[in-house]
Structure formats: C-alpha cells, structure tokens
C-alpha positions as CSV (number, residue, x, y, z in Angstrom):
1,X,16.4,-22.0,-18.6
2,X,17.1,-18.9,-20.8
3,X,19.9,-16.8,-20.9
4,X,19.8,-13.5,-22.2
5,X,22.1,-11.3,-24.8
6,X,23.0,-8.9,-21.9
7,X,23.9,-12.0,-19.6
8,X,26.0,-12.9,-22.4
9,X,27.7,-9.9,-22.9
10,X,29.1,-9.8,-19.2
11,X,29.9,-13.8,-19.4
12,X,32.5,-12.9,-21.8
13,X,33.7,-9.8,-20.0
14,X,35.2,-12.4,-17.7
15,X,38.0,-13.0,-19.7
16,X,39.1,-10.2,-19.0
17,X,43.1,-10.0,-17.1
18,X,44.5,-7.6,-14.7
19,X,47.6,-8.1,-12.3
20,X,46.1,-6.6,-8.9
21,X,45.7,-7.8,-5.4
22,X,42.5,-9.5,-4.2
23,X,41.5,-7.7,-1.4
24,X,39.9,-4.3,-1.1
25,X,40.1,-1.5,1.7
26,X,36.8,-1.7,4.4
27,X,37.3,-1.1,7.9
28,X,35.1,-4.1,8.1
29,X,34.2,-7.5,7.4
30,X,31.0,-7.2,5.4
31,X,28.1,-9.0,5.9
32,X,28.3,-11.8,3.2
33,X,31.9,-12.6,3.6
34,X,31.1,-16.6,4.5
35,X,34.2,-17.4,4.3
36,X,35.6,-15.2,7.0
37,X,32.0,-15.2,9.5
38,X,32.9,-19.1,9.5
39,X,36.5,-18.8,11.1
40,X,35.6,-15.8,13.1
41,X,32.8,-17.8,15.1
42,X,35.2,-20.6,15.0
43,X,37.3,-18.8,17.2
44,X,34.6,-17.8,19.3
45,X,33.7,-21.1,19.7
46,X,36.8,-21.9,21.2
47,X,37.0,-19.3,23.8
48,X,39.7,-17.6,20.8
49,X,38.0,-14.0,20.6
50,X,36.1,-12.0,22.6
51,X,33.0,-10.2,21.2
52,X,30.2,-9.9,19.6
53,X,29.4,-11.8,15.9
54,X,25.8,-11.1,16.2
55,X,25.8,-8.1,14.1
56,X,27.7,-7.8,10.5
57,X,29.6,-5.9,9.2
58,X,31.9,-6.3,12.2
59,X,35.3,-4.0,12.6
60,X,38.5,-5.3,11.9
61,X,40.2,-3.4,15.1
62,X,37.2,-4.7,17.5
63,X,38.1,-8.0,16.2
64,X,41.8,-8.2,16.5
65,X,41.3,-6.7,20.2
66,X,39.2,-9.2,21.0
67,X,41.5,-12.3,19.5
68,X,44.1,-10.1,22.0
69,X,42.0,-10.3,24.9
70,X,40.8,-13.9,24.9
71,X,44.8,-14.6,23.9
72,X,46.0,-12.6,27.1
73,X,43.4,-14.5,29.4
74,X,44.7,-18.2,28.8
75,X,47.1,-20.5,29.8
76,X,50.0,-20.8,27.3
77,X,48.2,-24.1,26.0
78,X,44.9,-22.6,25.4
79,X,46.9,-19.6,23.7
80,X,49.0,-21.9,21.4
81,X,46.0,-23.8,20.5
82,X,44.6,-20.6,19.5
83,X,47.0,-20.7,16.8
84,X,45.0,-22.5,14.3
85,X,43.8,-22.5,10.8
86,X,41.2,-19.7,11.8
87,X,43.7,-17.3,13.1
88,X,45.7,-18.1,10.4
89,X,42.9,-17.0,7.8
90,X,41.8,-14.1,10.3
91,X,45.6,-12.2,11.1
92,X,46.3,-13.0,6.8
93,X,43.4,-10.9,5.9
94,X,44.0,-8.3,8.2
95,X,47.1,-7.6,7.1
96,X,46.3,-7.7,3.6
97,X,43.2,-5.1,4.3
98,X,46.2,-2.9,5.8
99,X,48.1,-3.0,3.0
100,X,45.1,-1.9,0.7
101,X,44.1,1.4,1.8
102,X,43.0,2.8,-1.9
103,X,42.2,1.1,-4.9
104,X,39.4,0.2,-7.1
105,X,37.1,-2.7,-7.6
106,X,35.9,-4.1,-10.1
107,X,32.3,-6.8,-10.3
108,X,31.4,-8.1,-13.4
109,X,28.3,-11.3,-12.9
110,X,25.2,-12.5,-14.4
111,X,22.3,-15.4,-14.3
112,X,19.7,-17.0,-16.2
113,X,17.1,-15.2,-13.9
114,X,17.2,-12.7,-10.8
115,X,18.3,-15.3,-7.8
116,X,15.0,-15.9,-5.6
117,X,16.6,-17.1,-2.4
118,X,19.5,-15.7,-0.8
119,X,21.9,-16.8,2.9
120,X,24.1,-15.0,4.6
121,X,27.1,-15.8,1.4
122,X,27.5,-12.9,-1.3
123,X,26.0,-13.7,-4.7
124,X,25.3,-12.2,-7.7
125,X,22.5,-9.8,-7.4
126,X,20.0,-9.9,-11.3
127,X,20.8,-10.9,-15.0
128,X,23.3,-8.8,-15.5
129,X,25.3,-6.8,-13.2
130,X,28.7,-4.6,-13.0
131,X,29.9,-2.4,-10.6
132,X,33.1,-0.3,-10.4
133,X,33.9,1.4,-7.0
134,X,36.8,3.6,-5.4
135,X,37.7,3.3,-2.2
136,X,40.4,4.9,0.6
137,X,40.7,4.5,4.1
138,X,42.9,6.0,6.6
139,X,43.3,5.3,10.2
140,X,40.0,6.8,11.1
141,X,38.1,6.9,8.5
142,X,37.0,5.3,5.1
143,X,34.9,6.2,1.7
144,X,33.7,4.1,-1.0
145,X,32.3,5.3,-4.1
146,X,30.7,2.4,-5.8
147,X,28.8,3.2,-9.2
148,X,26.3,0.3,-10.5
149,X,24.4,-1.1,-13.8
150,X,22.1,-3.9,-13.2
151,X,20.1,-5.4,-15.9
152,X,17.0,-7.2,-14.8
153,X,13.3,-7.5,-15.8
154,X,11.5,-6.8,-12.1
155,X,13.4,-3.9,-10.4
156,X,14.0,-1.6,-13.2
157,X,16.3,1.1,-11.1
158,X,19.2,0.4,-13.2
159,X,22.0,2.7,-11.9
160,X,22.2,2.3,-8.6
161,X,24.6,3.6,-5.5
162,X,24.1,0.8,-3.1
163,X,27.5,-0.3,-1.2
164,X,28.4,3.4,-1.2
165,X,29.6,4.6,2.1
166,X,31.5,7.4,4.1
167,X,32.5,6.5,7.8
168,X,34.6,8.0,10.8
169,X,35.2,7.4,14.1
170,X,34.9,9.9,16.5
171,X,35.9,8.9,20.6
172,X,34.7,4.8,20.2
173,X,32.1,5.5,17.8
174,X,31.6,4.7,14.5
175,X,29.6,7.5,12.4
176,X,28.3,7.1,8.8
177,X,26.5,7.8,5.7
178,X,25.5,5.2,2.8
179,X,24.1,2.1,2.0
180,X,25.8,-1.0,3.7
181,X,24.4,-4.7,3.5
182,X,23.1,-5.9,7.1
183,X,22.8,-9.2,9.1
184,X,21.3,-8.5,12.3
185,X,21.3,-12.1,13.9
186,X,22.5,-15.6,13.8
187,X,21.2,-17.2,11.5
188,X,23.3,-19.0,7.8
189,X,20.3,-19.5,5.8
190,X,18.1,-16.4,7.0
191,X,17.3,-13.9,9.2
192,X,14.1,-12.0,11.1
193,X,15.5,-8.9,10.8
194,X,17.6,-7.0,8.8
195,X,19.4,-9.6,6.3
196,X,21.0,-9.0,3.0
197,X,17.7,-10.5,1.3
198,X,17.2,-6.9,-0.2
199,X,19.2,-4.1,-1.6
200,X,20.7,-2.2,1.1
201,X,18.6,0.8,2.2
202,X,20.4,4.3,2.2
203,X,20.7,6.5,5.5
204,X,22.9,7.5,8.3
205,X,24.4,4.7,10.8
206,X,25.7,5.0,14.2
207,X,28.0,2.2,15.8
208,X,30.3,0.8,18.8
209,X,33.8,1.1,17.3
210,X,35.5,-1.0,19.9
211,X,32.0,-3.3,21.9
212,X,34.7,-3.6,24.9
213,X,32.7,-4.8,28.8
214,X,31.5,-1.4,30.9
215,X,33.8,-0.5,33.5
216,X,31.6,0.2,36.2
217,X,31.2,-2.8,38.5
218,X,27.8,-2.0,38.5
219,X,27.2,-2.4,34.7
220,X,30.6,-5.5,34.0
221,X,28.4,-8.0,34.1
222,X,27.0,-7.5,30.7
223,X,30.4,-8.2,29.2
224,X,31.3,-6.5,26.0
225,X,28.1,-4.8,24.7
226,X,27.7,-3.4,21.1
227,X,24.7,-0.6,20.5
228,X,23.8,0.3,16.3
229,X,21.7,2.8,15.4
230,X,20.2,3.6,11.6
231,X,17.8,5.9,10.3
232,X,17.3,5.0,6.8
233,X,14.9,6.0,3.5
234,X,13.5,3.7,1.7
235,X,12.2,4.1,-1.7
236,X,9.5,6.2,-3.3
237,X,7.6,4.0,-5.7
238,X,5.7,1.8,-2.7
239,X,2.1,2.5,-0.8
240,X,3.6,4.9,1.3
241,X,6.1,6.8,-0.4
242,X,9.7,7.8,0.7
243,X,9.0,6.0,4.6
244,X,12.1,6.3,6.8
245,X,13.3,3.1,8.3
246,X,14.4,3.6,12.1
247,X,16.2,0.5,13.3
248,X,18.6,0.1,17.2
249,X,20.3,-2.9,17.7
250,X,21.9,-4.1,20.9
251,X,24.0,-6.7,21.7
252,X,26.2,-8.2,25.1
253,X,27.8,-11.1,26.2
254,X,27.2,-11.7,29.9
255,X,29.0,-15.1,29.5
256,X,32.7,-15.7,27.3
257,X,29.8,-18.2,25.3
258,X,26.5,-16.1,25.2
259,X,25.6,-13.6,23.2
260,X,21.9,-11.9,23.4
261,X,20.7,-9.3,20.7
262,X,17.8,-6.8,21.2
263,X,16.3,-5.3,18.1
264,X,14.0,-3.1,16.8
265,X,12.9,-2.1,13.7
266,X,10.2,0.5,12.6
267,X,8.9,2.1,9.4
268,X,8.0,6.1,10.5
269,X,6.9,9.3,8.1
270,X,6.9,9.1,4.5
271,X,4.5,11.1,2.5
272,X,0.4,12.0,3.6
273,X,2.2,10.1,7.0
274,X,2.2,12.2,10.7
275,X,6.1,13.1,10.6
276,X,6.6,15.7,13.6
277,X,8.4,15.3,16.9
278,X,5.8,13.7,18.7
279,X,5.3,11.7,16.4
280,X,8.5,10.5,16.4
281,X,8.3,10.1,20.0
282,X,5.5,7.8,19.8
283,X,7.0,5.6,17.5
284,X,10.0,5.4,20.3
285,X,7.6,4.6,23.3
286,X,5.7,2.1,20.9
287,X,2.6,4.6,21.0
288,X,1.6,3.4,17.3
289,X,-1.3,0.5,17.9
290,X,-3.7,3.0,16.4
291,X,-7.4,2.9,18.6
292,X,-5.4,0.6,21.2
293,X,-3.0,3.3,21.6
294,X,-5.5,6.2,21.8
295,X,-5.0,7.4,18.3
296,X,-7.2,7.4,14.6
297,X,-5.5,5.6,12.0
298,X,-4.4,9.0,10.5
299,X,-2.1,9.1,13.4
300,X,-0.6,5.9,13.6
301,X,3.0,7.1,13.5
302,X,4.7,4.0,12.8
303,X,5.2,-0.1,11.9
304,X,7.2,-2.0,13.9
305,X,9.0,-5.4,14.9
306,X,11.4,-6.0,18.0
307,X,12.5,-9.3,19.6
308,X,15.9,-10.6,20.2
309,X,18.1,-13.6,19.5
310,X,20.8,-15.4,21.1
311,X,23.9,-17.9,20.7
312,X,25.5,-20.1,23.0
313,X,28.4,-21.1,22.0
314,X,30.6,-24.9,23.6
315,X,33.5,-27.1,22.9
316,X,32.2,-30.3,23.6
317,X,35.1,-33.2,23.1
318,X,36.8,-30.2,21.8
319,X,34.3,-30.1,18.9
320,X,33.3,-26.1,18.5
321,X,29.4,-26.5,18.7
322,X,26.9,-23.3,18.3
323,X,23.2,-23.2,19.6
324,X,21.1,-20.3,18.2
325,X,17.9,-19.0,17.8
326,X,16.0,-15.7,16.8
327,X,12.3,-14.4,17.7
328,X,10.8,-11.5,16.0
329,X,7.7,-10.1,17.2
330,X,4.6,-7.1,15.1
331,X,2.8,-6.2,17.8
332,X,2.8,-4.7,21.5
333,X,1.2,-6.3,24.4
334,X,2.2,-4.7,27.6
335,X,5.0,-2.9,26.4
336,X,6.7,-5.5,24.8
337,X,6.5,-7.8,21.7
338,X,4.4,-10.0,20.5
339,X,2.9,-13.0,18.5
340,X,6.6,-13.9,17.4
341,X,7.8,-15.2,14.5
342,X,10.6,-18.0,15.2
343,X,14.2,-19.1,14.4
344,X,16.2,-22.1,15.3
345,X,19.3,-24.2,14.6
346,X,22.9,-25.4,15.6
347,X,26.2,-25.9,14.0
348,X,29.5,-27.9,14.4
349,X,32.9,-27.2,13.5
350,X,35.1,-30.0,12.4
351,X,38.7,-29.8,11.1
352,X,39.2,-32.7,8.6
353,X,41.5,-33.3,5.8
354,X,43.5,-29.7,4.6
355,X,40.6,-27.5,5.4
356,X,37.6,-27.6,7.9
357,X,34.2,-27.8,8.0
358,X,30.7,-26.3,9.2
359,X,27.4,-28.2,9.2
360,X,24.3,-26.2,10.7
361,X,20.4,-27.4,11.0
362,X,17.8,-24.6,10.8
363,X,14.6,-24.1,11.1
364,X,12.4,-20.9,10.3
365,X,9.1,-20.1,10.8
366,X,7.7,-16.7,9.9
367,X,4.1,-17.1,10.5
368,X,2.9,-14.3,13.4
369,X,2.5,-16.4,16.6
370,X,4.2,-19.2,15.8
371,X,6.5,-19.6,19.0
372,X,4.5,-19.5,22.2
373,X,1.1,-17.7,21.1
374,X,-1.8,-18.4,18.5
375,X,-0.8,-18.8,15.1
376,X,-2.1,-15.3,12.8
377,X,-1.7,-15.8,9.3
378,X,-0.9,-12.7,6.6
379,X,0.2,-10.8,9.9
380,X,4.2,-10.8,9.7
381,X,5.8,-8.5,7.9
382,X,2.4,-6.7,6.7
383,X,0.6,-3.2,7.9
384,X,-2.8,-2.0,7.2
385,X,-1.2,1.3,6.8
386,X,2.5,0.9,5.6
387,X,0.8,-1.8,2.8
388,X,4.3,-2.1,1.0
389,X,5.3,-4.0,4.1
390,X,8.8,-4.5,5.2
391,X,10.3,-4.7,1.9
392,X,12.6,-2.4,0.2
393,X,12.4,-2.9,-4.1
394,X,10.0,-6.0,-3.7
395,X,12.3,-7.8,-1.6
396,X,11.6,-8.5,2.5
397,X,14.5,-6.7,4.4
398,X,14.2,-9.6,6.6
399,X,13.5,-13.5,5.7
400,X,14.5,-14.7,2.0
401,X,11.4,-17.4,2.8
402,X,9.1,-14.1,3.1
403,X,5.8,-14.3,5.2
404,X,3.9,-16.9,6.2
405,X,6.3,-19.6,5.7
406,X,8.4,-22.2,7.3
407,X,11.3,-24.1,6.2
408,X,14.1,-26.5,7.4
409,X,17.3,-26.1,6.1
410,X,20.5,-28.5,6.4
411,X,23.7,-26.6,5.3
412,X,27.5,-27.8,4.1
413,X,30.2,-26.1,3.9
414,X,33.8,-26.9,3.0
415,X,36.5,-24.5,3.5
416,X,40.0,-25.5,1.9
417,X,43.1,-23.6,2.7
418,X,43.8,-22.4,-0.8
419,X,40.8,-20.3,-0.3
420,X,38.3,-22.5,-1.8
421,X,34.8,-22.4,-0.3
422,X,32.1,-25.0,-1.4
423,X,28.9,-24.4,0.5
424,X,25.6,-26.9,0.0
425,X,22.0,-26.3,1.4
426,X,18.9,-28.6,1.3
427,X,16.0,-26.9,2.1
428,X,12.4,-28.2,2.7
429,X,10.2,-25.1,2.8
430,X,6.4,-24.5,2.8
431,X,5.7,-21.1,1.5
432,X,2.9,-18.4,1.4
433,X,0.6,-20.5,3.8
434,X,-2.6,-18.9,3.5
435,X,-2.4,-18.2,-0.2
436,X,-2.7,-15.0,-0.1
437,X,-0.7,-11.9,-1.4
438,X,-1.4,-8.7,1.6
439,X,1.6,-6.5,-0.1
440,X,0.9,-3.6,-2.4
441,X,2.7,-3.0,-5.5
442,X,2.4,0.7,-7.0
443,X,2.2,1.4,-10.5
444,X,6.2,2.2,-11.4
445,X,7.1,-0.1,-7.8
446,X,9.1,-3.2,-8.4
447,X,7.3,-6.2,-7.9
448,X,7.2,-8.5,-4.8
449,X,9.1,-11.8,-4.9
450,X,6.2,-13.7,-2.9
451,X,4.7,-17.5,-3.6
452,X,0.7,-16.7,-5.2
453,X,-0.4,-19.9,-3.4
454,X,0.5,-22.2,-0.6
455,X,3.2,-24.3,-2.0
456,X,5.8,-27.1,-0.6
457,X,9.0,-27.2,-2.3
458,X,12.3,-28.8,-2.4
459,X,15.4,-26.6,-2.8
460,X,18.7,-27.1,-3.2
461,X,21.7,-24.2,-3.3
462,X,25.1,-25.1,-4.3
463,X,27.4,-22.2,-3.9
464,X,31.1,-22.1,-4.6
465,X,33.8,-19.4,-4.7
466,X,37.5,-19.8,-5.8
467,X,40.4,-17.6,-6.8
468,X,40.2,-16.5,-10.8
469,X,42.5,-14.0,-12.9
470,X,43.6,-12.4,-9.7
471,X,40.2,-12.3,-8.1
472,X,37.3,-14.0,-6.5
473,X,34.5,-15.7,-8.5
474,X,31.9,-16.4,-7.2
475,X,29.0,-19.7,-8.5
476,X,25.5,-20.0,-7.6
477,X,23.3,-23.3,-8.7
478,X,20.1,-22.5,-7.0
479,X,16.5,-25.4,-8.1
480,X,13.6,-26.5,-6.8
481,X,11.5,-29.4,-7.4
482,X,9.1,-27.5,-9.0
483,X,8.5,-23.5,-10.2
484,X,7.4,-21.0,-7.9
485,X,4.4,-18.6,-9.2
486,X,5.7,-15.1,-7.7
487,X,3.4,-11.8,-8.3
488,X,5.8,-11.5,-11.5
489,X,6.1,-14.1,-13.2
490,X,6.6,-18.1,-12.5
491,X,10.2,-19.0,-11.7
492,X,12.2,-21.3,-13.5
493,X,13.1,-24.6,-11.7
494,X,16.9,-23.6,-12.3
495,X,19.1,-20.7,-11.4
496,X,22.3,-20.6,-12.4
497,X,24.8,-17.6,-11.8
498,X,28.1,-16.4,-11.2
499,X,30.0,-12.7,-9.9
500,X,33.8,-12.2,-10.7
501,X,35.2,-9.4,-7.8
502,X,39.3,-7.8,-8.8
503,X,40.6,-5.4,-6.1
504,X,43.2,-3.0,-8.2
505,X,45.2,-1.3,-5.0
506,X,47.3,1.5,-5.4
C-alpha cells in the first residue's frame, strides 16, 4: 500500500479549524446520505411516511408531506409510535437544512488508490480530492456552485464541476440544470441502473416535486406516483464521442408497502451518430435493434436498457422488514425487455442499545439472461455501436461489480444517536466471467475499472463516518483477498481512505 505526496498534502489539511454548522442548503436528501436513506425507509417500513424511496435525491417537502399524511391516517397509538428515533433524526435535519439557506462547503479527502467498489454511502472519490462550493436556496429554488481538484492516476480531468446544480419548481415540478449523483433503485450495495458508481453526468433534469396519489378515481389506485426525466451528455474522449444520455424513471405505490419502478435508460446521438427528430423518435418507440428493426447499422439511433424494480415493505412482530429486488433488461423482444440482468435481497430493522440497526442480504447478478432466459455473456452493459458501453470516465453508470458478474453481499450497519454511523459489508463476488474485456478505451479516454480475467474474490468494506472539527468525516477500509488486474493497472489488496465535509452558513 503506497501513499502519495499529494495524498499527504490533503491528510494534513485536516487539521484544519473552523466554527460553522454541519449542514449545507439542498432541497434534497442526496443520494449517498446513508445515514438519512436508513431512517427514512425505516419509517416507511412502519407505515410512518408515505411515498416513494425508490429514487434519490428525494425532496425534503415531499418527505415531510408524506410523514404528515401517514401521521393524519392513524390511530393516536400508531401516530405516537411514529414518534421514534427516525422521526427524531428526520424533523432534526429538516430543520437544520431550513436554517442553512447560503453558505459554503468545504471537502478536503484522500486514499492510498482510487476506491474500486462503491454502495449507495458517500466516499471519497481518487487520491486526492478537494472541493469548495457555494450554495443558496430559497423557497422555490436552489443553486450550487461547486468547484473541484481531483488528483488521481486513471481519470486525468482534474478540475471538474460535478455536484453543480440550478433547480426551480414551477406548478409541482421540479426543473434543473447540472450534475447530481443518482440511485435509481433499491438496492445498499448496488444498483442496475443509474447508481453513484460513476461521476455524475451533466444535463437537464425534470421531476415530481410533491409524488402525491392522482385524484381521478379512475387513475387513485396507483397511489402516489413519481415521473424523472434526464437528458444528459456524456463525455468526449470515448468510442462515440459527446453521446447524450436519455433516461425516464417512474415510480407508484399501489399499496402503503409496495413500491414498483419503471426505467429506462438510452445512449442517443453523439458524433458520426443519426441525431435528427426521427431519430429521436425511434429511440422513444425502441426502433433501434438495427436489421431487426428495419434499419443498417448506420441508423441504429440508440443503446438501451429498461426493466423495473420493486419493494415490499412489512412489520412482522413489529420488526420493520424490506423485500426488494431489481431487473434490468439490453434488448427488445415484443416491445418490451429482455434477457435481464437480476437483483435481490432483504433487510431488517432493529432498535438495540442507544441507536438502531440495519442488516440486508443481496445478491447481484449482471450477466444478460440471468433471471428467466438463457444466460449471454459480454452482452450487459456493452453495444456493438456505442463500444464505450454504459460508462461515463471508465466507470459503469450502473453496477460497481461491472458486467458479467455476480456477487452476494451481507451488509451491517450501526447507527448511534450522536450521529455515528459504522457500516460493514462482506462480499463474495465472481467477476468478469467470460474473461473478456468488450469496452473501448480511446486514446486521451480514462480507463475502464473492469477484472482482465474471470476472478473470485473476497471483499470486505468497513465504512465509518463521525462528527470532526465541526464537520463530518468520512473512513473507508475497503480489501480483498487477493488483487484485481483492471485494464489499468493491478489493484492493491488494500484501500484505505477518508473525506472531511464543513458546511460554513451564513
């Protein structure tokens, strides 16, 4: 394990003091914030909040209507029972977010090498790594303005924008511009669509502010329904150059404990690609199968994945319980999706000692076909046309286990009131099954974090975050059993890594 001068250089910024609150100004919880996805879908568990917590970043107002609407449904047991630890945590950071409506932020982190494996919990992002943003918000609207210098040997885009974002709402929808991390799904170790595996990809955004149920009796049935739109770019140095990335999410809750998500994603345009109106309309209607679809490879407008994903959530013995599971199909057959990729697990709430706890089982399998059709290897996640694949900077936009593999993970997380969060996962994973590496890396293009060859490994992810000097720090311990041989270089057993967040509000 090595650590370098620059790694260094930010480890001793650390000391650094300032006398600020800890929480910064977004009119959302962001995707990452474990602590707070753990007591939100706590409360949803327990019949305490209405909703959707499928899709993250999830507004602050949709959330507090819903803990409103599940309150003013329930007996005034169930309603003081409500009044737990998690509404505790959830009304505390509300009202801290209100108080914080412009400010800057400060991130200052490091590791020995650029983290291969990420979950849904923030952490740091390469070597070396600082960012300084500025951010407002008023009632209906927010900006953030977030300036970054990352220091690492594979993606060598050093300044970067990403977390940078302008947002209204307009009627009860949410309308923006930037680049906001993602988790469509789920899933605590991973995700088969969008996840915060990569950077986040730049573009336009359009949202349900409030997901409230339809109020046609026609059309209640779905419950409260939430509809996201993004038309994104992604980068230039890959096989096709400057490719948009279209992506619609939907999401209802027939049932107080189901929730069902629809997505689909599709990479469209770019440059030497067919980039017109009907183009774009084929790419909508799923016209894009080249000679299956009555067109020449020069016209194939677009690549795509769609499936959907649910979560049933029960209180057995009182004991908030969560049954999930995500499927992710590349092609088209009849209209729909096909040879699907799969995602499973489940997860338990328990409230022991000063704290509580979440323990989840999940299992991934990103091989094409996987769940109910023939297995296809080097399939998901790849195109014969869009050769950089669903990747944005090297990294999948999707699975941190990439193609082609499967993996089992058992997670642990401890939550204590003082806002300590220790969070443990054992993974068993088999990776790149085929041995073989589809994904094309241009000549300036950051490399892919991919397995060369089939390979088992053992993996285990200790993650910890605490208060420190006013703000949040953030550890990662991340090995392996043995390295992993990526298209860069081979991995060291051991990651180690840490990110310190201050919130200056003014």
């Amino acid at each position: 394990m090595r650590l370098s001068p620059s790694l260094i250089r930010w480890l001793g910024a650390l000391c650094i003091g300032l006398s600020a609150s800890s929480q910064a100004a977004t009119p959302w919880v962001q995707a990452g914030d474990l602590t707070a996805r753990h007591h939100i879908e706590a409360l949803q568990s327990q019949g305490c909040l209405k909703g959707i917590t499928l899709t993250w970043p999830i507004s602050w107002a949709a959330l507090m209507k819903g803990y409103r609407l599940a309150l003013a449904q329930q007996s005034s047991d169930q309603a003081n029972a409500c009044k737990n630890q998690h509404s505790a945590y959830l009304q505390n950071a509300l009202e801290t977010t209100r108080q914080a409506t412009t400010g800057a932020q400060l991130t200052l982190g490091g590791a020995t090498q650029e983290p291969l494996y990420t979950s849904f919990s923030s952490q740091v992002e390469d070597e070396a790594t600082s960012q300084i943003a500025l951010y407002s918000m008023g009632e209906r609207w927010a900006a953030n303005l977030a300036v970054s210098y990352v220091d690492g040997e594979r993606d060598d885009t050093h300044l970067r924008f990403d977390d940078t974002y302008l947002a209204g709402i307009v009627g009860n929808w949410q309308l923006g511009v930037g680049a906001v991390d993602r988790w469509w799904g789920p899933g605590w170790q991973s995700s088969l669509t969008l996840s915060n595996n990569a950077r986040p990809v730049p573009g336009l955004w359009m949202s349900r502010h409030m997901p409230l149920a339809p109020e046609s009796p026609w059309l209640s049935w779905i419950g409260p329904w939430d509809l996201q739109v993004i038309a994104g770019q992604l980068e230039s140095d890959r096989a096709v150059p400057e490719a948009r990335l279209l992506g619609a999410r939907f999401v209802f809750n027939p049932l107080d404990s189901l929730q069902i998500g629809l997505t689909r994603l599709a990479q469209w345009g770019g440059e030497g690609r067919p980039q017109g109106l009907d183009d774009f309309w084929n790419a909508v209607i799923g016209r894009d199968n080249g000679e299956t679809s009555g067109l020449s490879a020069d016209e194939d407008p677009s690549n795509q994945i769609g499936g959907f994903d649910f979560r049933l959530s029960l209180t057995p013995g009182d004991v908030p319980l969560g049954v999930y599971g995500q499927f992710m199909g590349e092609d088209e057959a009849g209209g729909l999706p096909s040879k699907y990729s799969s995602l499973a697990g489940f997860d338990v709430v328990t409230d022991l000692g000063q704290g509580s706890q979440r323990f989840f089982v999940e299992a991934t399998e990103t091989v094409s076909g996987s769940w109910l059709s023939e297995r296809r290897l080097n399939s998901a996640l790849e195109h014969s046309t869009y050769e950089s694949g669903f990747r944005h900077y090297g990294r999948t936009m999707t699975s941190t286990w990439e193609g082609d593999a499967s993996a089992i993970t058992l997670g642990i997380q401890q939550y204590f009131r003082n806002d300590v969060t220790v969070g443990l996962n054992l993974s068993q994973a088999t990776l790149n099954q085929d041995g073989m590496i589809r994904a094309v890396i241009t000549e300036d293009g950051a490399a892919t974090l991919q397995s060369v060859e089939e390979q088992d490994i053992f993996l285990a992810e200790l993650r910890i975050q605490h208060p420190m000097l006013g703000g949040r720090l953030d550890w990662l311990l991340s090995a392996t059993d043995e390295p992993v041989e990526t298209v860069f270089e081979e991995r060291e057993r051991l990651t180690a890594g840490l990110k310190w967040t201050r919130h200056i509000n003014w």
